[in-house]
N, CA and C atoms of all chains as a GROMACS GRO file, in nm:
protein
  567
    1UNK      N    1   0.085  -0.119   0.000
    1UNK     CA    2   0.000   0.000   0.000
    1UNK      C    3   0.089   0.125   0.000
    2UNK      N    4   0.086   0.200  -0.102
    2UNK     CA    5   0.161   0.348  -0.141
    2UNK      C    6   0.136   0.428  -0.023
    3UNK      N    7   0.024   0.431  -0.001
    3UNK     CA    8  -0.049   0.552   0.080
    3UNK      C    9  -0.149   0.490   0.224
    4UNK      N   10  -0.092   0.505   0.323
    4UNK     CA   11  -0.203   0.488   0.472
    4UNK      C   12  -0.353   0.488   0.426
    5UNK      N   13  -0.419   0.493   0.520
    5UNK     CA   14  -0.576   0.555   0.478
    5UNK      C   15  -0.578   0.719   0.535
    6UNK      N   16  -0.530   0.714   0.683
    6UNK     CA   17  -0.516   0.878   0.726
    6UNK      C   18  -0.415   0.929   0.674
    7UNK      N   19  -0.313   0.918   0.584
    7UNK     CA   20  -0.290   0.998   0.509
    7UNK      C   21  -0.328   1.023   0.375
    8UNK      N   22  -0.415   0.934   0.350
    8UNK     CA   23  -0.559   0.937   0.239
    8UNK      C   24  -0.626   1.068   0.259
    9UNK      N   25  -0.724   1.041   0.390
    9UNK     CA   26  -0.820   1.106   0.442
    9UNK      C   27  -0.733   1.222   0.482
   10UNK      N   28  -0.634   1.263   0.549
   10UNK     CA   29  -0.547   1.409   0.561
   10UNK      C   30  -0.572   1.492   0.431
   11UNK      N   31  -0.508   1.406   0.309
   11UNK     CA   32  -0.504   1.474   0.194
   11UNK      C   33  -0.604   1.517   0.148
   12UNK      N   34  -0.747   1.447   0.122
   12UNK     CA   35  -0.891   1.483   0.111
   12UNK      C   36  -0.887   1.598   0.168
   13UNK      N   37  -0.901   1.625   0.293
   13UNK     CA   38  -0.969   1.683   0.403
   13UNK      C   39  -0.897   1.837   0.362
   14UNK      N   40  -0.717   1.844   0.330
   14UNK     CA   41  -0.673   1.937   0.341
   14UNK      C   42  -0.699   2.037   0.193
   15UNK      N   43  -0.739   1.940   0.112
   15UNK     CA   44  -0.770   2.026  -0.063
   15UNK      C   45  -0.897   2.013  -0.081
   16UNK      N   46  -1.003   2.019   0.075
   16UNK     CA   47  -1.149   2.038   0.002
   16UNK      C   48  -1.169   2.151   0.110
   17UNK      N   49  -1.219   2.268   0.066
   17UNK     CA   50  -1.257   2.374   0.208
   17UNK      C   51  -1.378   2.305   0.257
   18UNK      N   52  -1.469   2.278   0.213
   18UNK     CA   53  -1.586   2.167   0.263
   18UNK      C   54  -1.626   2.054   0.250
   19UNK      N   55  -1.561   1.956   0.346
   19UNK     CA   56  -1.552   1.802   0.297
   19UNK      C   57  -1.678   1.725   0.435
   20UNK      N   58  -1.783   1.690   0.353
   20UNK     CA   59  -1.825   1.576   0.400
   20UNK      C   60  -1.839   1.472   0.417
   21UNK      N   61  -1.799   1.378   0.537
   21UNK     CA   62  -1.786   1.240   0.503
   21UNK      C   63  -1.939   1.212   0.521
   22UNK      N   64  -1.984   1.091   0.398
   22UNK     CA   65  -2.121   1.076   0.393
   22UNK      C   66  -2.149   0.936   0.408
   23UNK      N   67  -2.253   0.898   0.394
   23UNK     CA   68  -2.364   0.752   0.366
   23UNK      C   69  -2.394   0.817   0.211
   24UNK      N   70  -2.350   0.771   0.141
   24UNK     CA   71  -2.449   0.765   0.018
   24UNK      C   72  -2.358   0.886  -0.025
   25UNK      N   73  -2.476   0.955  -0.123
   25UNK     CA   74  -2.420   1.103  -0.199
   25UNK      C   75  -2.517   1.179  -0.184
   26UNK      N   76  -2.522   1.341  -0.223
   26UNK     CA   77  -2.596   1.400  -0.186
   26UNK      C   78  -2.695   1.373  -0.254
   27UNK      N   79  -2.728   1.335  -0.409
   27UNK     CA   80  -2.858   1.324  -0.471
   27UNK      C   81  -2.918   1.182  -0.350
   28UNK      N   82  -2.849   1.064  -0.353
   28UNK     CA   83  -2.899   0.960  -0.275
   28UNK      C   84  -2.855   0.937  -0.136
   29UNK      N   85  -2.849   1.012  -0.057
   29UNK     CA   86  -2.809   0.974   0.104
   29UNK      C   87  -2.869   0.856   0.150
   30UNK      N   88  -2.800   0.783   0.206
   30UNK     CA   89  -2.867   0.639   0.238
   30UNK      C   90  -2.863   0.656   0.415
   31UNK      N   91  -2.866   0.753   0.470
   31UNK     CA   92  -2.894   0.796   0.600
   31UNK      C   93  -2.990   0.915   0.630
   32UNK      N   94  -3.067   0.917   0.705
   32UNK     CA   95  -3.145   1.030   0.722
   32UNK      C   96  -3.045   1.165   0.776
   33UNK      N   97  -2.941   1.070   0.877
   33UNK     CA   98  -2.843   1.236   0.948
   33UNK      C   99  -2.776   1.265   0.815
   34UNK      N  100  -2.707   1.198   0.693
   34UNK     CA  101  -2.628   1.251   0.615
   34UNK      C  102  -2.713   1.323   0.510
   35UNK      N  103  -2.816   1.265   0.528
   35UNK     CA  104  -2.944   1.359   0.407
   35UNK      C  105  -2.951   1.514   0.488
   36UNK      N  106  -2.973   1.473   0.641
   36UNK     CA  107  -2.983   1.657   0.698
   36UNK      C  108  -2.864   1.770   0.720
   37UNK      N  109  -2.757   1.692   0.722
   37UNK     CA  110  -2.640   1.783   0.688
   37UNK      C  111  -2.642   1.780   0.543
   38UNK      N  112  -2.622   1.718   0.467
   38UNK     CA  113  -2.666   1.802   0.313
   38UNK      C  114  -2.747   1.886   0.309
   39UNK      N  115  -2.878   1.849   0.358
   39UNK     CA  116  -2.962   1.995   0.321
   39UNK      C  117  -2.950   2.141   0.372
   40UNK      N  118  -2.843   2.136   0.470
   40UNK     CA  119  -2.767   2.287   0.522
   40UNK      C  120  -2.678   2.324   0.479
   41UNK      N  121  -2.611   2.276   0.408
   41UNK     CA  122  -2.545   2.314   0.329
   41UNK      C  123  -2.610   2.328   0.205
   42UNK      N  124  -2.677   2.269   0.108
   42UNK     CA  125  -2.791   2.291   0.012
   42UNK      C  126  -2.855   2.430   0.040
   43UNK      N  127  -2.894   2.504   0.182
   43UNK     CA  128  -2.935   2.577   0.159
   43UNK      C  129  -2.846   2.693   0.200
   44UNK      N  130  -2.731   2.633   0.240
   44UNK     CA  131  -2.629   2.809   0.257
   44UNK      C  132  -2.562   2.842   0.111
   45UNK      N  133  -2.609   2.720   0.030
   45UNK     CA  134  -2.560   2.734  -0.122
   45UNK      C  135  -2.395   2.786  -0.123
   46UNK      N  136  -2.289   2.661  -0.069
   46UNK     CA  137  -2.191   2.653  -0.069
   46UNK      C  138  -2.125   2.574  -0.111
   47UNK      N  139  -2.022   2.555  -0.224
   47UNK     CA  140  -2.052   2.448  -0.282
   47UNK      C  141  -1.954   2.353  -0.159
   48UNK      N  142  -1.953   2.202  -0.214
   48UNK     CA  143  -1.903   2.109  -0.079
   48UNK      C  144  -1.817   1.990  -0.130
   49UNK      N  145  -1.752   1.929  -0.113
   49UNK     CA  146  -1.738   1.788  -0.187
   49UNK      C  147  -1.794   1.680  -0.028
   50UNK      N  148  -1.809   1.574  -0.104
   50UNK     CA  149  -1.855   1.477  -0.018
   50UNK      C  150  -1.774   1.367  -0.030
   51UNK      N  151  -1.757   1.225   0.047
   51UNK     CA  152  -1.703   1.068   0.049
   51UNK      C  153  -1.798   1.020   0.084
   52UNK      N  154  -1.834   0.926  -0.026
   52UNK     CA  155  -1.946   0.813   0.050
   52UNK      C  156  -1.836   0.725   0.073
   53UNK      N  157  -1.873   0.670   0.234
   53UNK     CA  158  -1.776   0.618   0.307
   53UNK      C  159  -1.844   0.444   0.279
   54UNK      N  160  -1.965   0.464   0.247
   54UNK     CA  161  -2.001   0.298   0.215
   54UNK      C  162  -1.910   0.264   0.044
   55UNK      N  163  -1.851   0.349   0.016
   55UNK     CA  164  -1.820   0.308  -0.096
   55UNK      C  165  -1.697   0.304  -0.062
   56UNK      N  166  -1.618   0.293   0.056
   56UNK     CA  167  -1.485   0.277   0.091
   56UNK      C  168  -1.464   0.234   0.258
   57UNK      N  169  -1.427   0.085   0.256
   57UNK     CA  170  -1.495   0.073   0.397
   57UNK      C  171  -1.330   0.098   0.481
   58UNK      N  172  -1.217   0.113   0.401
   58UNK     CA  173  -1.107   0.182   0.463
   58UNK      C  174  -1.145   0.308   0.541
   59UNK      N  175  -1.187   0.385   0.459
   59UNK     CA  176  -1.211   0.524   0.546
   59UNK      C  177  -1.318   0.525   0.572
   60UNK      N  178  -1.457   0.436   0.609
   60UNK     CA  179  -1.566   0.434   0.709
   60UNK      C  180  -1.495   0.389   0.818
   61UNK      N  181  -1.355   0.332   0.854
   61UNK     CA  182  -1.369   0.334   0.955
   61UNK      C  183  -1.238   0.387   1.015
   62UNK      N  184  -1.141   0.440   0.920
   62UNK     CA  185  -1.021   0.514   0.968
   62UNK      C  186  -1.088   0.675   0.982
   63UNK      N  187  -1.170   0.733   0.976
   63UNK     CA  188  -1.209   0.824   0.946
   63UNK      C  189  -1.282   0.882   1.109
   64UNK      N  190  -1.357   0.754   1.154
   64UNK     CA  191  -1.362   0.758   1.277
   64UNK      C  192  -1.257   0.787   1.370
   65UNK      N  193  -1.154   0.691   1.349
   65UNK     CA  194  -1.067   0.690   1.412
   65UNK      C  195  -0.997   0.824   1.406
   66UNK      N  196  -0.926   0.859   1.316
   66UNK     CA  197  -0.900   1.010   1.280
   66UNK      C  198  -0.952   1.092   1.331
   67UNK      N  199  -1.109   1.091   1.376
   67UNK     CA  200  -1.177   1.264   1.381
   67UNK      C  201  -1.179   1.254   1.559
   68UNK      N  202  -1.175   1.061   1.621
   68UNK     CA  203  -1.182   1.084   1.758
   68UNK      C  204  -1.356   1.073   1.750
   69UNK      N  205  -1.399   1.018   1.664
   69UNK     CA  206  -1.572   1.075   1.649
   69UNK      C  207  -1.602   0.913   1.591
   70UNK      N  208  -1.737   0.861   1.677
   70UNK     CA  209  -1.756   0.766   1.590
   70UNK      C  210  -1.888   0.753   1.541
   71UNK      N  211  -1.926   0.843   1.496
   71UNK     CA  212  -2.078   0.883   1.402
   71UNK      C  213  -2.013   0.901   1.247
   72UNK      N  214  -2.101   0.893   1.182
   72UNK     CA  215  -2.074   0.934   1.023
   72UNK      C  216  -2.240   1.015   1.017
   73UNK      N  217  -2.262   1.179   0.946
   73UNK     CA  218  -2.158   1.215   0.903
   73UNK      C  219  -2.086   1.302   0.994
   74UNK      N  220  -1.956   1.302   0.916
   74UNK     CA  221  -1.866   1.426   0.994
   74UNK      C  222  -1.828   1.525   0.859
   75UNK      N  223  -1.804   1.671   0.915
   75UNK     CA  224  -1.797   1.796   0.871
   75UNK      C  225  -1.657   1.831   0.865
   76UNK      N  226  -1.603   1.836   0.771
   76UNK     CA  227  -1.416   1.920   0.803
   76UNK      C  228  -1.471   2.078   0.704
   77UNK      N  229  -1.453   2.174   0.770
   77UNK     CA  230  -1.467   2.300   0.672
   77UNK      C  231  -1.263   2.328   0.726
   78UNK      N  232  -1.253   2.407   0.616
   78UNK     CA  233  -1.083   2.485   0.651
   78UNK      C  234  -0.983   2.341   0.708
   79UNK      N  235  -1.011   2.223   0.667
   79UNK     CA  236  -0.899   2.160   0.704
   79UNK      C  237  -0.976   2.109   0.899
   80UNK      N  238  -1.091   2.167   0.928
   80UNK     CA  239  -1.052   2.137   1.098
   80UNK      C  240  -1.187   2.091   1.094
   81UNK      N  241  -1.200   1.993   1.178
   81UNK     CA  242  -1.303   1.886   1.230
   81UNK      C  243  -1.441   1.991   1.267
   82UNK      N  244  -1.545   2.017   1.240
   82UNK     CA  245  -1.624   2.058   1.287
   82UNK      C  246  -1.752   2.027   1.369
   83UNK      N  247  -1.836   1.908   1.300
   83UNK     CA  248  -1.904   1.803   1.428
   83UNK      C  249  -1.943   1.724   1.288
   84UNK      N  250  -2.026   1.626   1.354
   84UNK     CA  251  -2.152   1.581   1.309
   84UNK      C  252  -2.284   1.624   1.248
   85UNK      N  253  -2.400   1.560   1.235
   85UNK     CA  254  -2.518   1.633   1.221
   85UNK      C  255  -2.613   1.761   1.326
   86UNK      N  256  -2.586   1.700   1.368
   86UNK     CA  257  -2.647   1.774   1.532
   86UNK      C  258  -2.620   1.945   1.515
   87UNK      N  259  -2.476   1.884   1.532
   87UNK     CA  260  -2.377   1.997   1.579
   87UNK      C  261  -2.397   2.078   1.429
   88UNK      N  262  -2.410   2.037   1.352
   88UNK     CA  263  -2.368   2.121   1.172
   88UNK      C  264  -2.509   2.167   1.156
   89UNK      N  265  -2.635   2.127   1.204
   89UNK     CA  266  -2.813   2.181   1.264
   89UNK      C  267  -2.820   2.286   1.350
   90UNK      N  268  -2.738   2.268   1.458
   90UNK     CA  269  -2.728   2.352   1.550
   90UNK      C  270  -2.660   2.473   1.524
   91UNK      N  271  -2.550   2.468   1.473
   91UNK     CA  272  -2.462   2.581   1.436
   91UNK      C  273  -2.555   2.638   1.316
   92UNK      N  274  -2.629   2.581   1.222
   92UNK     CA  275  -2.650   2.621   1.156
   92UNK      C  276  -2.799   2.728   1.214
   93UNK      N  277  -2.878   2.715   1.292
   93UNK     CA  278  -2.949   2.714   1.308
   93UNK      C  279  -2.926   2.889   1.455
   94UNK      N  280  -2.826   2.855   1.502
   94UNK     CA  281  -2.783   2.992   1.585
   94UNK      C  282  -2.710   3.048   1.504
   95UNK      N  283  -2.664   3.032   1.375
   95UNK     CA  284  -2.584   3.135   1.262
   95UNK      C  285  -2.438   3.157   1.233
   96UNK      N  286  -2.374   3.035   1.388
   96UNK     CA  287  -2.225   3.045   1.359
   96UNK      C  288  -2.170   3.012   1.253
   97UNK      N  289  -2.272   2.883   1.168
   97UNK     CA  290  -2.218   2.837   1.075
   97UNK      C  291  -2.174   2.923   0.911
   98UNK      N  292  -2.316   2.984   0.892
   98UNK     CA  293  -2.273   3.089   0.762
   98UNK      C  294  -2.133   3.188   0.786
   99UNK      N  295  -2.137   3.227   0.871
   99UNK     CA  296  -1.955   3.298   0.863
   99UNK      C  297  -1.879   3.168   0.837
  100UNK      N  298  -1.838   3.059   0.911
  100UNK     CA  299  -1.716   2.997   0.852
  100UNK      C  300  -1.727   2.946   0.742
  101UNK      N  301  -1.830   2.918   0.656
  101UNK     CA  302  -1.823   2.856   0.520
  101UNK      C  303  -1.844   2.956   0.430
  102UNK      N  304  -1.817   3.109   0.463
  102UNK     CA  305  -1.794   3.214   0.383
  102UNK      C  306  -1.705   3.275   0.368
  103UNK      N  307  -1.660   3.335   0.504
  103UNK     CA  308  -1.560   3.374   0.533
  103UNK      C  309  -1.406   3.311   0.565
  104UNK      N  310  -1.339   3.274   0.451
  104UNK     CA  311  -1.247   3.177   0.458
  104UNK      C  312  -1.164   3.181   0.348
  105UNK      N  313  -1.024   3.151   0.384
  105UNK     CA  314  -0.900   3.215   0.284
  105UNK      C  315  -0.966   3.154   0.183
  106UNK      N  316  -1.008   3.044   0.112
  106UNK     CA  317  -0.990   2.985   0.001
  106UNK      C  318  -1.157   3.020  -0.079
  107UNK      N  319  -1.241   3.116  -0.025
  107UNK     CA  320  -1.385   3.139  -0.021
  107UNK      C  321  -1.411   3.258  -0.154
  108UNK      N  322  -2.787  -0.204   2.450
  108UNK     CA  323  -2.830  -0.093   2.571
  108UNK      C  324  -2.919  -0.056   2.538
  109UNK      N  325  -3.032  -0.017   2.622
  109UNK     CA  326  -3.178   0.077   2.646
  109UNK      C  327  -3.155   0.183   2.671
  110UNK      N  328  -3.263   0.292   2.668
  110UNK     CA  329  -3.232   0.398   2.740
  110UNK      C  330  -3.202   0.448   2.857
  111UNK      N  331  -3.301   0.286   2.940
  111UNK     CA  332  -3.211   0.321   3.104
  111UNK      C  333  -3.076   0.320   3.118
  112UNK      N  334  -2.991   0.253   3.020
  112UNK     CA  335  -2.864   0.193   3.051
  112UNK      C  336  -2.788   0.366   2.999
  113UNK      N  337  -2.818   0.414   2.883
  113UNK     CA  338  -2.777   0.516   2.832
  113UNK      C  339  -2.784   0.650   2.916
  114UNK      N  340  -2.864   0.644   2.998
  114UNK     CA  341  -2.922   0.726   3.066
  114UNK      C  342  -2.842   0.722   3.174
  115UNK      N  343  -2.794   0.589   3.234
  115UNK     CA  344  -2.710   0.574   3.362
  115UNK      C  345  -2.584   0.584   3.339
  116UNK      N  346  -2.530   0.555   3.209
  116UNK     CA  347  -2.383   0.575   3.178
  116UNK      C  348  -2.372   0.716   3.156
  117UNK      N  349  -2.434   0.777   3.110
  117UNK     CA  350  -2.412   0.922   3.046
  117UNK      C  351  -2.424   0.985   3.193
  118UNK      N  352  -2.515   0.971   3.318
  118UNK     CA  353  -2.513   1.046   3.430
  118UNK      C  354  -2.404   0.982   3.492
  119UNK      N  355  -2.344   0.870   3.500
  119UNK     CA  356  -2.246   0.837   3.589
  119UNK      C  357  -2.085   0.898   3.518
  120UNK      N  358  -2.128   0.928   3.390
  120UNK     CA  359  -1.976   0.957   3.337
  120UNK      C  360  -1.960   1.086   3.361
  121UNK      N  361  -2.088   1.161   3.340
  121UNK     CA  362  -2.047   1.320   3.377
  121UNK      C  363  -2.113   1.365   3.506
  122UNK      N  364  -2.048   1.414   3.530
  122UNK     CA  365  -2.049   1.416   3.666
  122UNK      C  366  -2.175   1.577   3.670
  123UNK      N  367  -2.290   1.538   3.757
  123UNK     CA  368  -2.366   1.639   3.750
  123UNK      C  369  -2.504   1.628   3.620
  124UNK      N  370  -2.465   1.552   3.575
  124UNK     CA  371  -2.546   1.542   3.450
  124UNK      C  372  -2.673   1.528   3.483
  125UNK      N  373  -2.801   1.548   3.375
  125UNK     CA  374  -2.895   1.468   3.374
  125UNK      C  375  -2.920   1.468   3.224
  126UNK      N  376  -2.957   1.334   3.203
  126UNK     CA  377  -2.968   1.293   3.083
  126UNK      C  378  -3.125   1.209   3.047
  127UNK      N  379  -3.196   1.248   2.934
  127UNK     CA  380  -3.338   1.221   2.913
  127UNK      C  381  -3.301   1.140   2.784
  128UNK      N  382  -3.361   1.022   2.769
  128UNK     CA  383  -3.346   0.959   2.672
  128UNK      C  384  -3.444   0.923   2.570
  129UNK      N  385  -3.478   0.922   2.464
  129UNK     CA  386  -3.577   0.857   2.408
  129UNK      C  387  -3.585   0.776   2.257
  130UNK      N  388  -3.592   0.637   2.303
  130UNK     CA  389  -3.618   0.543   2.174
  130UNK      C  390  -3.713   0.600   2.077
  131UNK      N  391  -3.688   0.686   1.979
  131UNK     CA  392  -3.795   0.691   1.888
  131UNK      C  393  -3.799   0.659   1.802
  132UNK      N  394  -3.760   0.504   1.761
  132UNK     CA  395  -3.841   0.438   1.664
  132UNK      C  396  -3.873   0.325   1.739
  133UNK      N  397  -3.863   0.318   1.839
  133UNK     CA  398  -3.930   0.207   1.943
  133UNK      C  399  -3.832   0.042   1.909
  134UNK      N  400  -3.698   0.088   1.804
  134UNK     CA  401  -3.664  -0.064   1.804
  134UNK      C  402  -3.526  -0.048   1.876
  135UNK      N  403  -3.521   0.021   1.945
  135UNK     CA  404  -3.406  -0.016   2.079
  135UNK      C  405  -3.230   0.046   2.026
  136UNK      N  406  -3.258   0.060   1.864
  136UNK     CA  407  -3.096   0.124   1.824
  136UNK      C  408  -3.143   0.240   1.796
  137UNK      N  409  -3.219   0.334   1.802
  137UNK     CA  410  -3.216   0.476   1.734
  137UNK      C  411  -3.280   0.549   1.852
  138UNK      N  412  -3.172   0.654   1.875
  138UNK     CA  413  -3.184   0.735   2.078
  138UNK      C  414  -3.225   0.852   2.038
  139UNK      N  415  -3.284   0.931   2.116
  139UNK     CA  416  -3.269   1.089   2.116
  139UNK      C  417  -3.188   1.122   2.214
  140UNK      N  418  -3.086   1.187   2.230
  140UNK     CA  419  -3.020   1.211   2.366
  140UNK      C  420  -3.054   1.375   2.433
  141UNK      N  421  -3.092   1.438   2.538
  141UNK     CA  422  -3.047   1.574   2.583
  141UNK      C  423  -3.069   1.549   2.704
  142UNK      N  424  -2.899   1.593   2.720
  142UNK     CA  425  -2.816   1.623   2.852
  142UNK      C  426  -2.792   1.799   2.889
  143UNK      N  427  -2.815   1.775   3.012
  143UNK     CA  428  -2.805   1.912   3.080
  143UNK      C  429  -2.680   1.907   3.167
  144UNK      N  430  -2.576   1.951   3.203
  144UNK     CA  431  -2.487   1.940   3.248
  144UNK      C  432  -2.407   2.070   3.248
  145UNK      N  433  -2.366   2.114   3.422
  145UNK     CA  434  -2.296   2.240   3.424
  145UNK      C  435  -2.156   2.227   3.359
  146UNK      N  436  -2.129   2.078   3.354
  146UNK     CA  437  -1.981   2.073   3.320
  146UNK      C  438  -1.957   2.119   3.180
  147UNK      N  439  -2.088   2.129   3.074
  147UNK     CA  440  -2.036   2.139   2.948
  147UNK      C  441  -2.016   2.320   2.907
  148UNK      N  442  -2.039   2.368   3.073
  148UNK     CA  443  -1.962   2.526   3.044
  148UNK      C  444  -1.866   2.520   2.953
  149UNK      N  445  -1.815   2.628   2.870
  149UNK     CA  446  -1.706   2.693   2.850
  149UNK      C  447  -1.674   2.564   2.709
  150UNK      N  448  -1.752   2.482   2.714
  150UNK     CA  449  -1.697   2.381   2.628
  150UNK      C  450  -1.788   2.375   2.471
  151UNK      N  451  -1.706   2.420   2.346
  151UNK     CA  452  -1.749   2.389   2.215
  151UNK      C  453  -1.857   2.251   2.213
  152UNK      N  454  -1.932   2.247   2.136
  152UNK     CA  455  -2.018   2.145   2.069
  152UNK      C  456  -1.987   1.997   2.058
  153UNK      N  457  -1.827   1.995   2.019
  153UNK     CA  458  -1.791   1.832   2.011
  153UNK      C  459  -1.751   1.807   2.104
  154UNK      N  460  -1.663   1.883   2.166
  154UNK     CA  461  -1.587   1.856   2.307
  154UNK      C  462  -1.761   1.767   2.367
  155UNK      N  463  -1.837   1.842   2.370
  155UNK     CA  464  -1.995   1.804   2.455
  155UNK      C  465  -2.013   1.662   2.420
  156UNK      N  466  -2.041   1.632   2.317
  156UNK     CA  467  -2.056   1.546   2.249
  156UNK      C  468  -1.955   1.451   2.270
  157UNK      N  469  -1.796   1.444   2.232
  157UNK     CA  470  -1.771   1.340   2.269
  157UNK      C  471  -1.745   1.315   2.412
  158UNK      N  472  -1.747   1.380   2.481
  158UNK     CA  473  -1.807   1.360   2.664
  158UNK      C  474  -1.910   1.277   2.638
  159UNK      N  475  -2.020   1.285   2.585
  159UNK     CA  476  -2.103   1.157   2.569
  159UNK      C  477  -2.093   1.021   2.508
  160UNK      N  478  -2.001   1.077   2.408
  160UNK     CA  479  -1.987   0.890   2.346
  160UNK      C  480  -1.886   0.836   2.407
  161UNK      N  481  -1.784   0.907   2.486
  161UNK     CA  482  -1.678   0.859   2.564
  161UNK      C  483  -1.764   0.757   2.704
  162UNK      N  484  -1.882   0.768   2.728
  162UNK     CA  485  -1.960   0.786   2.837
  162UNK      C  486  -2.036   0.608   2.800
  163UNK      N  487  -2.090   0.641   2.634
  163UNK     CA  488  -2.107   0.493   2.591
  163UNK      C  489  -2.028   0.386   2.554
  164UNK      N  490  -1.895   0.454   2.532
  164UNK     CA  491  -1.786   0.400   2.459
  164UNK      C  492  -1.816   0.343   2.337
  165UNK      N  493  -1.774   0.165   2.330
  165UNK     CA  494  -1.802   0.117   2.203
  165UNK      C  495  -1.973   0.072   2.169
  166UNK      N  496  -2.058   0.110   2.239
  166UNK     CA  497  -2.166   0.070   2.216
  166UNK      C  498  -2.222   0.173   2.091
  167UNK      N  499  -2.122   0.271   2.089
  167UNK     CA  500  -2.172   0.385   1.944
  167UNK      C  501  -2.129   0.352   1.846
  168UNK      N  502  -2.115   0.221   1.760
  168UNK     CA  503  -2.060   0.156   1.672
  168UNK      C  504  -2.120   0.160   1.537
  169UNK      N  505  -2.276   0.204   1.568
  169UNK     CA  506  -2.358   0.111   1.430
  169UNK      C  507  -2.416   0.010   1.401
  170UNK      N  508  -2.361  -0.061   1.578
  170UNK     CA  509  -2.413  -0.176   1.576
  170UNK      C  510  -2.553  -0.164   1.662
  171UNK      N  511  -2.461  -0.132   1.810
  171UNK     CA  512  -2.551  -0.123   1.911
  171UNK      C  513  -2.666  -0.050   1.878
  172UNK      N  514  -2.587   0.076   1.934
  172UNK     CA  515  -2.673   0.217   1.848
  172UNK      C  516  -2.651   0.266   1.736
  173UNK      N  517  -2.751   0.233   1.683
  173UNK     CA  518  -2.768   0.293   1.539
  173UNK      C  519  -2.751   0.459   1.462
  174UNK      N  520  -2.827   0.488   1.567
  174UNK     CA  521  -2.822   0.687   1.537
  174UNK      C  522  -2.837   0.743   1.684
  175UNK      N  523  -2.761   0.841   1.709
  175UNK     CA  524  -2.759   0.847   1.838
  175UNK      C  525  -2.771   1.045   1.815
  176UNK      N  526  -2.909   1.094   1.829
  176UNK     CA  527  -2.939   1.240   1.791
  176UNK      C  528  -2.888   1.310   1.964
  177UNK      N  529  -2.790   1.470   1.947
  177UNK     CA  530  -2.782   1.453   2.070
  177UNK      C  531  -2.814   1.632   2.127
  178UNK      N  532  -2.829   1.622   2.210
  178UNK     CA  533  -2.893   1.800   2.264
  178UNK      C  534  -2.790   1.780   2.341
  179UNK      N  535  -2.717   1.904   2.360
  179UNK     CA  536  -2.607   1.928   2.500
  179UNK      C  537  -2.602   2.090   2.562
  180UNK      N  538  -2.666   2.072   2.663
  180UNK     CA  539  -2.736   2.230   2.689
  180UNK      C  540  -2.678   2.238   2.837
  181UNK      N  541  -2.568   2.353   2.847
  181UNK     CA  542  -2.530   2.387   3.026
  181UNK      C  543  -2.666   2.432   3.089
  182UNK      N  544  -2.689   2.457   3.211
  182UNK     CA  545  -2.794   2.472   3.305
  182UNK      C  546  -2.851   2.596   3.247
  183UNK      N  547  -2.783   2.663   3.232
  183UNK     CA  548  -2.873   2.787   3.147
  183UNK      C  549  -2.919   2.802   3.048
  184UNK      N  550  -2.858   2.736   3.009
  184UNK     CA  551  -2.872   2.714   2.834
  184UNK      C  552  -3.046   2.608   2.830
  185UNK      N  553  -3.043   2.544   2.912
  185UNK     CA  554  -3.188   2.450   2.978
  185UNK      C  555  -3.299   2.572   3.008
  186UNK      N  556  -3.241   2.665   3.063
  186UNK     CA  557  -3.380   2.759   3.136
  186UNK      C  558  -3.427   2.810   3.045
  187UNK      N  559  -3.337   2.857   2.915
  187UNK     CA  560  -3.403   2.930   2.769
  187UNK      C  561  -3.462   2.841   2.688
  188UNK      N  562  -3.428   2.691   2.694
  188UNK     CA  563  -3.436   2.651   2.625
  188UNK      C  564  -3.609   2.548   2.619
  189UNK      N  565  -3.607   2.538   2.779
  189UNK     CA  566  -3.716   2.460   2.778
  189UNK      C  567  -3.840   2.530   2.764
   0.00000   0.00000   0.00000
């Protein structure tokens, strides 16, 4: 193997400003939490890349391991761990979230 | 685990806690969690959060529990909120 999986998932994480690890994709989420963090982002109309992690069962589960988090999905905006669903509802929902996925060197 | 069990790990791990649980799809893997706890002062969203799955440990697998939805509200954050 050329490449680890977390230094797979590092590399992802560090060349997408908004990387979601998912269930499915955004047209087909095969989870209800990864369908509701898509749709907040869907509506801050930012664009995002996603990993369906069922389509790679290396990083469904190094990915956990990596974030210290063992839910899928998880949120990296700017390279840094941000939460889950909950947390990416919540933020979204008290307004912290629209500044960091705007306001940002690569934005 | 049930919700009593979730309910007793999550209050015995944090200290001060109270934690309300609820099966809502009635098949024993999919929780609602909200915890009230002074300890999650001063503390960001995940920090909160993984204070709780640290609390279930490996039972947050996918196996056990399936989806685990979670509220994490300090004591004040409870008085506005309820």
């Amino acid at each position: 193997m050329a490449e680890s999986t977390d230094e797979r998932i590092r590399t992802t994480i560090e060349s997408n400003k908004i990387l979601i690890f998912m269930k499915g994709t955004p047209s087909f989420p095969m989870c209800g939490f990864s369908a509701a963090t898509i749709e907040v982002f869907n509506e801050l109309r930012v664009p995002y890349q996603t990993v369906d992690v069922l389509k790679d069962p290396e990083v469904r589960d190094g990915i956990k391991r990596f974030s210290n988090w063992p839910t899928i999905p998880q949120v990296y905006i700017d390279g840094k761990f941000v939460g889950g669903c909950d947390i990416i509802r919540e933020m979204h929902a008290n307004g912290e979230l629209g500044p960091l996925v705007k306001d940002s060197p690569q934005a | 685990m049930g919700p009593i069990e979730i309910q007793r790990r999550i209050e015995e791990h944090i200290t001060g806690a109270s934690a309300e649980v609820r099966d809502y799809t009635g098949t024993g893997d999919h929780f609602e969690v909200r915890v009230v706890a002074a300890a999650f002062e001063g503390k960001p969203l995940v920090e909160r959060h993984k204070m709780i799955y640290a609390a279930l440990g490996a039972a947050v697998d996918g196996r056990n529990i399936h989806a685990l939805a979670l509220k994490t509200l300090t004591p004040a954050q409870a008085g506005k909120d309820a």
